[in-house]
N, C-alpha and C positions, 0 to 999 in steps of 0.2 A: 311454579312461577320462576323464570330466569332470572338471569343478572341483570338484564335490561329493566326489571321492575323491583329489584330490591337495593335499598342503599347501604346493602352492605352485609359482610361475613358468608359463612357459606351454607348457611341452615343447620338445624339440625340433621344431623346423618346418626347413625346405627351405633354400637358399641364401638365395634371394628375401627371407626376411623379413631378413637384416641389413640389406641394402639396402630395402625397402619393407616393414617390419613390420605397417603399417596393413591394405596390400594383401594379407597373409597372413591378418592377424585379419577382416578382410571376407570373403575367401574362403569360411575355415572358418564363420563369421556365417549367411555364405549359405546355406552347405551344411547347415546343422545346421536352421534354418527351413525350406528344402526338406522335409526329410526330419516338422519337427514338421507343416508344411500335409499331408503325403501323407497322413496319416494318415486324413485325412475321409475317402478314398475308399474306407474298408471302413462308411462310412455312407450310408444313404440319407437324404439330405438332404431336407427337408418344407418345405412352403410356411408352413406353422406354425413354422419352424424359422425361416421368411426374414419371415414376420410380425411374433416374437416379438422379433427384431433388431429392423427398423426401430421399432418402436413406443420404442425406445429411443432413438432418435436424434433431434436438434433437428428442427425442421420442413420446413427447405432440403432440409438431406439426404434426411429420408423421402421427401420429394416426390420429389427426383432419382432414388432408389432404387427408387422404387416405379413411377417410371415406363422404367426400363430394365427390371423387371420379376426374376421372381424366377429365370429359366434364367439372363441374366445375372450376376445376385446372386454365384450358384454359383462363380465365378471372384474373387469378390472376396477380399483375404486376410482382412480387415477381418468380414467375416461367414464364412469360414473357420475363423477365429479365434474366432469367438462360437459355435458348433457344436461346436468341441472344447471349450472352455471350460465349456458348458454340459452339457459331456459328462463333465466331469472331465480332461481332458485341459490342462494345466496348461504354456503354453509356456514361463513361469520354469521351471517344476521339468524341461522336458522340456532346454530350454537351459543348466541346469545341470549336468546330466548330460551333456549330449552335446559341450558348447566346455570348451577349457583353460579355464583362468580368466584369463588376458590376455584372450581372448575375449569373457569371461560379462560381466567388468569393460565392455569396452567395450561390448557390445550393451544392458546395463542402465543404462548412460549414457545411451542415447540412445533407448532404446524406448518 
């Protein structure tokens, strides 16, 4: 159950986190992002999809992107990201839901 349905702390976690609590909330961080990227792959991704990104991007990047090309692209999280996004796929709202909230806390710190 996420942060969205608990009023509070960050559950019980493993041994591990007394000692390395960071390393616990990365863990779950991880896990929970894995699982929001997988999601592309019940999509077919478009060259229009990998257009519609770069056109957004400063100049540096579009050039670098455009010229590893758009099979490339397809691995990037970064335009992973912009495909669910533009898909309604909402990695706050999916991150919320899915990290305690020590978790959510830290990933929204820094993302």
């Amino acid at each position: 159950m996420g942060c969205w349905h608990r009023l509070g702390g960050a559950g019980a976690h493993g041994w591990l986190s007394r000692f390395f609590p960071m390393t616990d909330l990365l863990a779950e961080i991880n896990q929970a992002a894995q699982g929001y990227y997988r999601q592309a792959d019940q999509f077919q991704l478009t060259a229009t999809d990998f257009l519609d990104w770069v056109a957004q991007l400063n100049p540096a990047e579009r050039a670098a992107l455009e010229a590893r090309g758009f099979t490339t692209a397809r691995t990037e999280l970064a335009f992973l990201r912009y495909c669910l996004e533009a898909r309604a796929y909402s990695m706050r709202a999916y991150m919320l839901e899915y990290l305690s909230c020590a978790a959510f806390r830290q990933w929204e710190g820094h993302a």
